[in-house]
TORLOBA-833543 format. One line per 4 residues: for each residue x, y, z of N, C-alpha, C. Coordinates in nm, 4 decimals. Layout:
BEGIN
X,Y,Z,X,Y,Z,X,Y,Z; ...
This chain:
BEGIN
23.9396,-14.0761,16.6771,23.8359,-14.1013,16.5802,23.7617,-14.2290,16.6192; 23.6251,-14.1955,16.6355,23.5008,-14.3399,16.6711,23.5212,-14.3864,16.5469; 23.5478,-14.5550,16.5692,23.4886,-14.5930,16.4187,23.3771,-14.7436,16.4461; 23.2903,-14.7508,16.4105,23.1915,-14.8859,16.4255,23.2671,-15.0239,16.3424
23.3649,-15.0759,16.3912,23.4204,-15.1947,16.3386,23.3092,-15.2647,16.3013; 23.2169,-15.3014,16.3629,23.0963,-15.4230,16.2977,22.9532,-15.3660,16.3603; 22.8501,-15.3800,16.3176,22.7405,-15.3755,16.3648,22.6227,-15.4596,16.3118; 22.5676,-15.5307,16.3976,22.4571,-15.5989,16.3418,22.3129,-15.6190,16.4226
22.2401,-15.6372,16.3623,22.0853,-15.6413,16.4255,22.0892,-15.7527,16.4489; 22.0191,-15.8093,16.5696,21.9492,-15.9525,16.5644,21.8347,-15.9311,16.6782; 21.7605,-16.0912,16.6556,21.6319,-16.0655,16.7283,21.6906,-16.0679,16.8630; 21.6411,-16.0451,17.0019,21.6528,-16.0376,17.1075,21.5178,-16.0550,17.1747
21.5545,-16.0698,17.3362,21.4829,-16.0913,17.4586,21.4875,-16.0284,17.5853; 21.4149,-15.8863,17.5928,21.4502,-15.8311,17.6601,21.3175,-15.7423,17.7625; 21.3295,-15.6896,17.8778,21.2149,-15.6003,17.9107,21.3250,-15.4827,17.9621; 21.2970,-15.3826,17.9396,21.3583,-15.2757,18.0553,21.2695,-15.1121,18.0186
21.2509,-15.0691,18.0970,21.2059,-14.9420,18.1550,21.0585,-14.9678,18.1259; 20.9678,-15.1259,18.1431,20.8418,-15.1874,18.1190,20.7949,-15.1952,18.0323; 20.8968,-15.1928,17.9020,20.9104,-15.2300,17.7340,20.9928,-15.3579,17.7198; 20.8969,-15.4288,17.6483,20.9568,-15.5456,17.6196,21.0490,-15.4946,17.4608
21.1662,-15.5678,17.4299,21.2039,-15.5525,17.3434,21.2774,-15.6585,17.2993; 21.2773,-15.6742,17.1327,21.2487,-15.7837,17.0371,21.3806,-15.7550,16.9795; 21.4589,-15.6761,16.9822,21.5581,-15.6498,16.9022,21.6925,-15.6045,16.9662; 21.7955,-15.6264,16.9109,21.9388,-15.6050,16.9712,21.9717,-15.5428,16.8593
22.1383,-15.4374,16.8667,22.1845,-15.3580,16.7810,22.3448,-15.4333,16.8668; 22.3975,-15.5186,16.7771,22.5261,-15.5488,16.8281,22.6351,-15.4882,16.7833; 22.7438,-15.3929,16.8887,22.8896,-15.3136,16.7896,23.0056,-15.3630,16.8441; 23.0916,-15.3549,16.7631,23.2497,-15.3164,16.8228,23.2777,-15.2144,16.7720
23.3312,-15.1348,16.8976,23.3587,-14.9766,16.8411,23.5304,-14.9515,16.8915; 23.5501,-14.8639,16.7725,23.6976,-14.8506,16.7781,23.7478,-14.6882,16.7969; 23.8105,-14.7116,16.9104,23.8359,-14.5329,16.9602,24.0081,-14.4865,16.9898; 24.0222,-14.4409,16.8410,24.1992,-14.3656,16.8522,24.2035,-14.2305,16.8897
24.3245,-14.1991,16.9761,24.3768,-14.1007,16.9922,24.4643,-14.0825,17.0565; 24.5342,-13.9730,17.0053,24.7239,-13.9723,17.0750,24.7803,-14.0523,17.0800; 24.7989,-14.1505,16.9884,24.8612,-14.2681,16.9482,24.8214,-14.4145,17.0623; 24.7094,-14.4238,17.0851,24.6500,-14.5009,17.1657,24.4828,-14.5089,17.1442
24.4680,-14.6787,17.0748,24.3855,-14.7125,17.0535,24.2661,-14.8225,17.1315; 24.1274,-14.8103,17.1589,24.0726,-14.8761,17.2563,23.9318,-14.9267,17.1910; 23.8832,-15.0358,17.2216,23.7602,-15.1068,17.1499,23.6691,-15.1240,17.2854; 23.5781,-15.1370,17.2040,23.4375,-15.1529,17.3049,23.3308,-15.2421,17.2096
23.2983,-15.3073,17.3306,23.1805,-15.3832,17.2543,23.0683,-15.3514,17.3352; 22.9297,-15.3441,17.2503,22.8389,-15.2834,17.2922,22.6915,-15.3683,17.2520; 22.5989,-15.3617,17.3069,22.4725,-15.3754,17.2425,22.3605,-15.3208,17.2985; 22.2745,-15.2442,17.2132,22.1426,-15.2034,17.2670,22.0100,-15.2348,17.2536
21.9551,-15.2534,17.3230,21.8053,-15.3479,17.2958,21.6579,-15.2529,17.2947; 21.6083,-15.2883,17.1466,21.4722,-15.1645,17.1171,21.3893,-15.2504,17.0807; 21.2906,-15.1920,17.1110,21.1406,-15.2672,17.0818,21.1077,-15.3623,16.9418; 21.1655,-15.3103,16.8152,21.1429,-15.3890,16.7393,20.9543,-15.4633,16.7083
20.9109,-15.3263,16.7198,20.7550,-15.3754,16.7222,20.6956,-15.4074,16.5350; 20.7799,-15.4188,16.4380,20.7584,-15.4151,16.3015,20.8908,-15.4952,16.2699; 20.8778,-15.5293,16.1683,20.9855,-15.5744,16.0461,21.0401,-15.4435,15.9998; 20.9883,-15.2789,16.0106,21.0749,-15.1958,15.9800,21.1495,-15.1370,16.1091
21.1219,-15.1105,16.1802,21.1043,-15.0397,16.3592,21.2635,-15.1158,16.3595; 21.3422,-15.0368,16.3650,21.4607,-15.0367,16.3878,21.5755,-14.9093,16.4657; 21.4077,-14.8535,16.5218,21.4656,-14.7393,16.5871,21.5164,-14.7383,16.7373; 21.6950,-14.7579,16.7780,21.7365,-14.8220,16.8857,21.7039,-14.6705,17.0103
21.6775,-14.7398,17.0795,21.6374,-14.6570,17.1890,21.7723,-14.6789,17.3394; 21.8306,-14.5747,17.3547,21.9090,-14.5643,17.4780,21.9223,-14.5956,17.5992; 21.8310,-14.6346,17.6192,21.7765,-14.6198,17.7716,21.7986,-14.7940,17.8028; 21.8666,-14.8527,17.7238,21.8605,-15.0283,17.7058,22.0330,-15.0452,17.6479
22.1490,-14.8958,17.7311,22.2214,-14.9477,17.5745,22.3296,-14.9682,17.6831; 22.4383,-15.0498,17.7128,22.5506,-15.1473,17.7480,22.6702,-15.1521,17.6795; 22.8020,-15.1144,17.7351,22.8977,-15.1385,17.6720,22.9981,-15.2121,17.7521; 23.1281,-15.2658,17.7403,23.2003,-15.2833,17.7998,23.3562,-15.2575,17.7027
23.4558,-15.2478,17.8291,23.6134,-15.1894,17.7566,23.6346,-15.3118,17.7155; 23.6634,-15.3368,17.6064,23.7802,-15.5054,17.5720,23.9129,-15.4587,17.5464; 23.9790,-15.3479,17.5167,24.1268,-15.3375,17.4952,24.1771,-15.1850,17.4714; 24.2912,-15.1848,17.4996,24.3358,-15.0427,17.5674,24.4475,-15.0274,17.5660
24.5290,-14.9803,17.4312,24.7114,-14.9491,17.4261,24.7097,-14.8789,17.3575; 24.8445,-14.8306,17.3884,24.9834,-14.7520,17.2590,24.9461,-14.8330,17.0858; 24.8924,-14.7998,16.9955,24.9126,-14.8341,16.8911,24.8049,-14.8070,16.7756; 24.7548,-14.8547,16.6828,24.6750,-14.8584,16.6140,24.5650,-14.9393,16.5843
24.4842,-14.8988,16.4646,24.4094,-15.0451,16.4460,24.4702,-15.1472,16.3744; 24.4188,-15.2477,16.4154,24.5370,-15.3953,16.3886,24.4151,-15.4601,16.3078; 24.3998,-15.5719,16.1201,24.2864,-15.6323,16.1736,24.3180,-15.7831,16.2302; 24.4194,-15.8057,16.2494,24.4653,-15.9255,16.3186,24.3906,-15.9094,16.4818
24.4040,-15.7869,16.5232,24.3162,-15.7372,16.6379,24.1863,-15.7493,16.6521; 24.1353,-15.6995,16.5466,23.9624,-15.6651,16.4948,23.9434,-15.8145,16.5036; 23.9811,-15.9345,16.4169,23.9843,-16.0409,16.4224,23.9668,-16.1474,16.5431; 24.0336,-16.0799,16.6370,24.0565,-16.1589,16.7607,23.9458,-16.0738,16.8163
23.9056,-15.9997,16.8071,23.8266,-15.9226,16.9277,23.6868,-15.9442,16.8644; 23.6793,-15.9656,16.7077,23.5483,-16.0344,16.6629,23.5224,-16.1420,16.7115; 23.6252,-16.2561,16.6819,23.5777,-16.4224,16.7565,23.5279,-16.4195,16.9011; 23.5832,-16.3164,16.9604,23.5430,-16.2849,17.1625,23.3742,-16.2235,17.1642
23.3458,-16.1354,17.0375,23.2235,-16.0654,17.0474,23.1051,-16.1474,17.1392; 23.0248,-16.2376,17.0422,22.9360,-16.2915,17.1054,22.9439,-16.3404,17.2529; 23.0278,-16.3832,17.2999,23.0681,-16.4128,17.4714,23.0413,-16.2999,17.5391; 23.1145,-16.2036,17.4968,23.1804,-16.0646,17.5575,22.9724,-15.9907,17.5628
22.9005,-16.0052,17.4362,22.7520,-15.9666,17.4370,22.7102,-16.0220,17.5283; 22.7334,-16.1101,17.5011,22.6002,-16.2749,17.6164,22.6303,-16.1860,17.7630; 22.7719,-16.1783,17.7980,22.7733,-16.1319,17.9211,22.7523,-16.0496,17.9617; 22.7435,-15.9362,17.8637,22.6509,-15.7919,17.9193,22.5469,-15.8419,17.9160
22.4777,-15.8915,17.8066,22.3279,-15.9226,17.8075,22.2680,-15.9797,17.9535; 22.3076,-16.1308,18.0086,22.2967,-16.1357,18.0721,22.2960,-16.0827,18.2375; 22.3604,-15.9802,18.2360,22.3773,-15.9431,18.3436,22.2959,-15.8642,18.3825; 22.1934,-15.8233,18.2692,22.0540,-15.7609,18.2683,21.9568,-15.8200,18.2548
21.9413,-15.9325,18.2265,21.8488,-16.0269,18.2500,21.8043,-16.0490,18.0755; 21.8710,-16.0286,17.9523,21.8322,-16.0191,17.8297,21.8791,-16.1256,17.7670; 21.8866,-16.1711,17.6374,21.9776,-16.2062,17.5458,21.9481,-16.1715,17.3915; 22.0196,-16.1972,17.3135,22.0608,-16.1879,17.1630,22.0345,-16.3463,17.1031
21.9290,-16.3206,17.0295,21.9181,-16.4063,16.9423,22.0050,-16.4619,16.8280; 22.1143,-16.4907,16.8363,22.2467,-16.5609,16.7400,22.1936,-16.5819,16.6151; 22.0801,-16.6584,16.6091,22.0709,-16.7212,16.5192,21.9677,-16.6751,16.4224; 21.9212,-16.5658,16.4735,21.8380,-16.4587,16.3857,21.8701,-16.3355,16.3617
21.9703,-16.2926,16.2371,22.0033,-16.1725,16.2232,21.8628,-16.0968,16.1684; 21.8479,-16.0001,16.1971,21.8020,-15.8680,16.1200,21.7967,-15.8108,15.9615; 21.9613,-15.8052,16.0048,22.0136,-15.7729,15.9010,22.1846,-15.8243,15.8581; 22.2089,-15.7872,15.7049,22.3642,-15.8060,15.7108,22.4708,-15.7196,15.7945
22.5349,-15.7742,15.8197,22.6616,-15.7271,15.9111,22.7535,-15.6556,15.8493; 22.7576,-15.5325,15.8993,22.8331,-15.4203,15.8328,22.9288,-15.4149,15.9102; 23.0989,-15.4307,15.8215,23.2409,-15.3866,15.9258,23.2487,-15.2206,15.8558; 23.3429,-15.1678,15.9331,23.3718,-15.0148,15.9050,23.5329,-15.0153,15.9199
């Protein structure tokens, strides 16, 4: 079962496929099965051409594995793998030449 542990909007800095884009969609996603549970953190970057335009587009979207065992969801886990988020973003981001605006959410931050 996918589950979206957190997701949040913030402004961003980005160009790719010769679209600039203004906006980030930041997740931790949580993936069980057969008694083995695995998280991913992710973010995707969309144009953001409005204050409504919140429509994330694929073609900009990045994930990476952060953890991978025998067990369940923990939120002592969720916890620890929240405080790592922003690092764990920056470094996908960067590695595309983008970043995430920290200090300008979107919106409120939804856990699941």
């Amino acid at each position: 079962m996918v589950i979206n542990v957190y997701s949040q909007y913030f402004k961003a800095q980005a160009t790719f496929s010769g679209v600039e884009r203004r906006g980030a969609l930041v997740l931790l996603i949580s993936d069980s099965e057969a008694g083995t549970i695995s998280y991913k953190v992710a973010v995707s970057f969309f144009p953001h051409r409005d204050p409504e335009d919140f429509s994330v587009s694929y073609d900009a979207y990045f994930e990476k594995d952060v953890y991978h065992a025998p067990g369940r969801r923990s939120k002592k886990r969720e916890a620890a793998l929240l405080g790592s988020l922003r690092s764990e973003v920056d470094a996908l981001a960067s590695e595309h030449d983008a970043c995430v605006d920290w200090e300008h959410p979107l919106n409120e931050a939804r856990m699941g």
